[in-house]
PAZA-513547 format. One record per residue (C-alpha): residue in one letter; x, y, z. Coordinates in steps of 0.2 Angstrom, whole numbers, padded with zeros to 4 digits, always signed. Example, Ala and Ser with C-alpha at 12.3 -4.5 7.8 and 13.67 -1.06 7.14 Angstrom:
REM residues 2
A+0062-0022+0039S+0068-0005+0036
//
This chain:
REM residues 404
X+0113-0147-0154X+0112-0165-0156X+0101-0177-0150X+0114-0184-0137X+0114-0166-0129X+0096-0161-0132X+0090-0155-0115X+0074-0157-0108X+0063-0146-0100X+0050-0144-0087X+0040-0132-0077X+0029-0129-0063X+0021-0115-0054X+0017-0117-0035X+0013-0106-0018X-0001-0091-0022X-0006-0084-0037X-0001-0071-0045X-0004-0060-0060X+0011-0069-0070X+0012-0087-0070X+0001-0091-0085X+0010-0078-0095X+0027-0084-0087X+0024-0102-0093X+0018-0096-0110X+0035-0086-0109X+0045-0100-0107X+0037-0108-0119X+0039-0097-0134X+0057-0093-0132X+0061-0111-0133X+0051-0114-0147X+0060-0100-0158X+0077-0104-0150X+0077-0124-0150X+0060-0130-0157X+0068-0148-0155X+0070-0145-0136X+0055-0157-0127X+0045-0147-0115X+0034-0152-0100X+0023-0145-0084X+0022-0154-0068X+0004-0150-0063X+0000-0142-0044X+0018-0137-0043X+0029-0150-0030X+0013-0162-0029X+0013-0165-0047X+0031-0167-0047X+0031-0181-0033X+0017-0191-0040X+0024-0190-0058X+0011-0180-0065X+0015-0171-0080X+0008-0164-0096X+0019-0162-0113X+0018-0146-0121X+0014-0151-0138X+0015-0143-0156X-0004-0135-0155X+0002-0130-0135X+0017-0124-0143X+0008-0113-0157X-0004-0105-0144X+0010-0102-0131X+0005-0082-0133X-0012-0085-0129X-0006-0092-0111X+0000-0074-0109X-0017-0066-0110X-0023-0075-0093X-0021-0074-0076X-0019-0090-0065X-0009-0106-0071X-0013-0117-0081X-0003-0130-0072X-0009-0128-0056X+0000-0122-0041X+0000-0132-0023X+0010-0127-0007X+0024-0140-0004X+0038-0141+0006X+0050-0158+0002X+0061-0153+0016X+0045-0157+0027X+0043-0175+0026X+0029-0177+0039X+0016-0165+0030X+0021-0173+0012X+0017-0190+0020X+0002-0185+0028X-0004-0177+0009X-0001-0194+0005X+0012-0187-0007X+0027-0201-0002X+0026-0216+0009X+0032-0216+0027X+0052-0218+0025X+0053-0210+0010X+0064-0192+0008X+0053-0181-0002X+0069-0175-0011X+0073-0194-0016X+0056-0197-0023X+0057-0179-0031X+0074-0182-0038X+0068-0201-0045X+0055-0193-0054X+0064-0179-0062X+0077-0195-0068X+0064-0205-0075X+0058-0189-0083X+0074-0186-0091X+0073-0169-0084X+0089-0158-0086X+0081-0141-0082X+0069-0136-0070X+0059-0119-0069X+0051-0115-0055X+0039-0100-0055X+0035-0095-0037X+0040-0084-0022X+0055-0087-0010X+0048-0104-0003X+0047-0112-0018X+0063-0106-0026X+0073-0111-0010X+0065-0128-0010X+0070-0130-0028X+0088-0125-0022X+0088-0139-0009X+0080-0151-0024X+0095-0145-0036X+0106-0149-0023X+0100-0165-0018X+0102-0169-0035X+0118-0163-0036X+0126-0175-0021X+0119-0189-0028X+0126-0187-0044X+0113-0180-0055X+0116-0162-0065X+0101-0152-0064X+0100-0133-0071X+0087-0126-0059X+0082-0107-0066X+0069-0098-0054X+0056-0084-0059X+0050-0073-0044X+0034-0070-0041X+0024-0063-0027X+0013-0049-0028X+0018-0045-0011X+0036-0038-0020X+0044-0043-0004X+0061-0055-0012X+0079-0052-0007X+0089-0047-0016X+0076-0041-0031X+0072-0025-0035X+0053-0031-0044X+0046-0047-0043X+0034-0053-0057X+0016-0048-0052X+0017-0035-0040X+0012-0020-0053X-0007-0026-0059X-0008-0031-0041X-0008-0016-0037X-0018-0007-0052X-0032-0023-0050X-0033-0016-0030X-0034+0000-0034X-0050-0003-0047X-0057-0016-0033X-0058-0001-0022X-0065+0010-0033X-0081+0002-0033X-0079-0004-0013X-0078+0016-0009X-0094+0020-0014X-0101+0008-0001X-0098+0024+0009X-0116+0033+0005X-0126+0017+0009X-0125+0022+0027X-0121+0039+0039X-0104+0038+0050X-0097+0021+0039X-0079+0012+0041X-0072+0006+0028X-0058-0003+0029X-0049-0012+0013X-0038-0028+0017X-0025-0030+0005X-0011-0043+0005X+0005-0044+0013X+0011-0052+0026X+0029-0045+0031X+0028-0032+0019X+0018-0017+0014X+0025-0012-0001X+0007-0018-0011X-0005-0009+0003X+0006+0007-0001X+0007+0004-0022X-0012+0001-0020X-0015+0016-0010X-0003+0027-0021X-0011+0020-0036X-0030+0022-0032X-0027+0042-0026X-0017+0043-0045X-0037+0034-0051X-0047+0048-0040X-0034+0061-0047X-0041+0058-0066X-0061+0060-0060X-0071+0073-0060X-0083+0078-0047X-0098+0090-0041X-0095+0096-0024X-0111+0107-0026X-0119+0093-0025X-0114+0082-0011X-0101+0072-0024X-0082+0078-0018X-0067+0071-0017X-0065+0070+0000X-0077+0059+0002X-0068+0045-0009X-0052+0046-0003X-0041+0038+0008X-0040+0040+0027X-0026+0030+0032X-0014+0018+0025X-0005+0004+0039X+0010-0006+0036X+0019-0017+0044X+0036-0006+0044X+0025+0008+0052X+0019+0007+0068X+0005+0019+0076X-0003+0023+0090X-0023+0016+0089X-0027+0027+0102X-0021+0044+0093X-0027+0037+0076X-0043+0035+0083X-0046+0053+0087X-0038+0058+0070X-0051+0048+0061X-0066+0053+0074X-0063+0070+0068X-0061+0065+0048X-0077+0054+0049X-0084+0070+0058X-0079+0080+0043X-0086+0070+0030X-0098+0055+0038X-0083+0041+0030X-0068+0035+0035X-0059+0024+0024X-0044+0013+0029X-0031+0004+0017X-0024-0010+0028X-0009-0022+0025X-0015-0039+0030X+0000-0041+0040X-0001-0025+0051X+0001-0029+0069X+0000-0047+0063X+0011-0054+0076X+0001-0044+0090X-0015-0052+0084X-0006-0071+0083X-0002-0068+0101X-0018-0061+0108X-0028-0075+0097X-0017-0091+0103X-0015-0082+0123X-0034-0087+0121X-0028-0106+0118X-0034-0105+0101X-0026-0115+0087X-0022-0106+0072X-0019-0116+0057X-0002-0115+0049X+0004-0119+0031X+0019-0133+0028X+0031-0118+0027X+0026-0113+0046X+0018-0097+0041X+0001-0094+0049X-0014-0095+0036X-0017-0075+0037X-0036-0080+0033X-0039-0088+0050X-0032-0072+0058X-0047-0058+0050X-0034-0044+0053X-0045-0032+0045X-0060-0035+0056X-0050-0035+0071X-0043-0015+0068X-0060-0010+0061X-0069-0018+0078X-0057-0009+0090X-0058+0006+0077X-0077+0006+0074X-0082+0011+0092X-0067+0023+0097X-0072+0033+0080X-0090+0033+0082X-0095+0023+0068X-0114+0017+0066X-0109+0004+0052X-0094-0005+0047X-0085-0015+0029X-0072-0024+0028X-0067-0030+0011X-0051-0041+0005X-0045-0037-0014X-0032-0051-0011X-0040-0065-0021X-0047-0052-0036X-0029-0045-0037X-0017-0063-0040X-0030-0070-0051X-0029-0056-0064X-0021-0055-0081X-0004-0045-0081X-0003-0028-0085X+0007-0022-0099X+0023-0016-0085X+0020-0033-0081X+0023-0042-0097X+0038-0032-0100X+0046-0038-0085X+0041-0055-0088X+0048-0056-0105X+0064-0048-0100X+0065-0061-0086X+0058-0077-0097X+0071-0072-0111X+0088-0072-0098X+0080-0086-0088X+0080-0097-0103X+0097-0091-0108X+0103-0095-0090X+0096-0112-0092X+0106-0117-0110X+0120-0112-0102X+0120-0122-0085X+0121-0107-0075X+0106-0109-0060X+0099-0096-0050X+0083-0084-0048X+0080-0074-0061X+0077-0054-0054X+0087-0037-0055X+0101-0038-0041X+0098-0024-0030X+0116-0028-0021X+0123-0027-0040X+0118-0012-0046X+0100-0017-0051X+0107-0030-0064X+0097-0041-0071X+0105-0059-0068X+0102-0079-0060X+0105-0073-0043X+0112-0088-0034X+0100-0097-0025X+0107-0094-0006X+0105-0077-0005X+0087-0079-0011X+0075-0076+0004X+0060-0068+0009X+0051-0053+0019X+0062-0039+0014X+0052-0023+0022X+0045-0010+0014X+0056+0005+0016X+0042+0018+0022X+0054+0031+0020X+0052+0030-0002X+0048+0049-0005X+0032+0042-0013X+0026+0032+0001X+0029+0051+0013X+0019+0060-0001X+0007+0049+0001X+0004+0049+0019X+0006+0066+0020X-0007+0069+0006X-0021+0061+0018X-0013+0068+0033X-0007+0054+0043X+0009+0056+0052X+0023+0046+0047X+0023+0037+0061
//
């Protein structure tokens, strides 16, 4: 590889966190160094911000011989931001470009002066199509640019991929968040406890952190002679978004549980009647804020207080908890399913990217599950949850809830 065909290289993490992109970033790191230690390596910081002011770190040789340590963290150590360059008028107003300027102009400037021939983009669906648009911005105008997404998203919800980086300890650091939020249950007589986890259009994390919380209760051991059972620390209910239910009939299944047993606990996807919610909130005339990608910031919404107060005094409930894992889950360190993944995707994504070939890296549930750079258009978000995965039915059916 000689100097006149030496690539360079730059990364950058954006949207949510996620239990991946520090050990992503070291990832790429690594395998550059032990393939093309000659190859220059940067990180825009605060994802599409830093790449639209110009601000960039260099990954130098002592970055380069502590690469594995970045695997050991949650976070990035880059710094993620939500941007949208297709949406000139929020950039403006973030005072990210000046009034006239295209975003993906200023974007595509930058990564020119930067000498930048490959881009890796660690993020969810919105930032790998906006580095679709960038790459072919680029493209038009003249400029090759090998763009090589990673997926992450601990909401698992990316089509066409089967597993998206991150999702896995989501679910295990939800399942030991709610291990000690449970217990809240003996502070008080006739308590609802209801557990907000993330996920907007898809339920798959509120059912992994559900199915791996009762696989956590399985392995304890307990002294029902003396008030300290089972029952009493499992779950009640588990909504989604791809299941709907009847609040009325639910409400006098969990009367009668919280009769039983003086606790009801709820696992609750954040984005469970989500739309219902938006509608009876902004029918009120309230503004809800929205991000630059349109969504509405689940945070101003409170789906979880809204079920537990229409649930609280249909049940008969004397006290009420509602707890959000969202923020303690994406902040943590991989688990060791995840680093596998990640270094199965880091090792192809870097191979994609020597050899021109763009895409997102994932295991292609419309070709057979195979790993490969799935082109960049057939990259989208909010795939459901199939509530029909036999694990998902043992589950409900485990804590008696009808399957809707």
């Amino acid at each position: 590889m000689t100097a006149k065909t030496t690539p360079k290289v730059a990364m950058l993490t954006a949207g949510g966190l996620a239990p991946c992109l520090s050990a992503a970033v070291g990832g790429l790191i690594g395998r550059y160094t032990d393939l093309h230690p000659e190859i220059e390596l940067i990180g825009y910081r605060g994802g599409y911000k830093g790449l639209l002011l110009g601000d960039a770190l260099p990954v130098t040789p002592e970055v380069r011989a502590q690469a594995a340590v970045l695997q050991r963290h949650g976070g990035s150590p880059l710094g993620n931001s939500r941007i949208k360059l297709t949406n000139v008028k929020d950039c403006v107003k973030r005072g990210l470009v000046r009034e006239g300027q295209d975003p993906l102009a200023v974007a595509a400037e930058q990564l020119a002066r930067d000498r930048v021939t490959i881009l890796h983009t660690i993020g969810g669906d919105d930032t790998n199509t906006t580095a679709a648009d960038l790459a072919a911005y680029l493209e038009r105008n003249g400029y090759r640019l090998t763009v090589v997404g990673l997926p992450k998203t601990i909401d698992n919800d990316v089509v066409p991929i089967r597993q998206t980086l991150g999702a896995w300890t989501a679910a295990e650091q939800g399942a030991l968040y709610a291990e000690n939020v449970v217990n809240e249950q003996s502070a008080n007589p006739r308590m609802l406890v209801v557990h907000e986890v993330m996920g907007r259009n898809c339920g798959w994390l509120t059912a992994a952190t559900a199915r791996a919380y009762r696989t956590r209760l399985d392995r304890l051991d307990f002294v029902p002679a003396f008030g300290l059972d089972r029952a009493h620390k499992d779950i009640d209910a588990v909504y989604v978004p791809e299941v709907p239910f009847d609040l009325d009939a639910e409400a006098e299944r969990l009367r009668a549980r919280l009769d039983a047993k003086d606790c009801v606990t709820i696992f609750l996807s954040e984005g469970a009647g989500l739309d219902a919610i938006v509608a009876e909130i902004e029918g009120r005339g309230e503004v809800l804020a929205r991000d630059p990608f349109g969504h509405v910031k689940i945070d101003t919404v409170n789906v979880g207080k809204w079920f537990a107060d229409r649930f609280a005094p249909r049940i008969g409930a004397e006290k009420t908890l509602v707890q959000k894992s969202g923020h303690f889950c994406r902040s943590a360190a991989p688990n060791a399913d995840d680093l596998r993944l990640i270094q199965g995707m880091v090792d192809l994504a870097v191979q994609s990217a020597l050899a021109g070939v763009s895409g997102v890296i994932g295991h292609d549930e419309e070709q057979g599950g195979r790993l490969r750079a799935i082109e960049f258009p057939r990259i989208r978000g909010g795939k459901p949850f199939d509530p029909g995965t036999p694990w998902f039915a043992d589950l409900l059916d485990g804590i008696g809830q009808p399957r809707g």
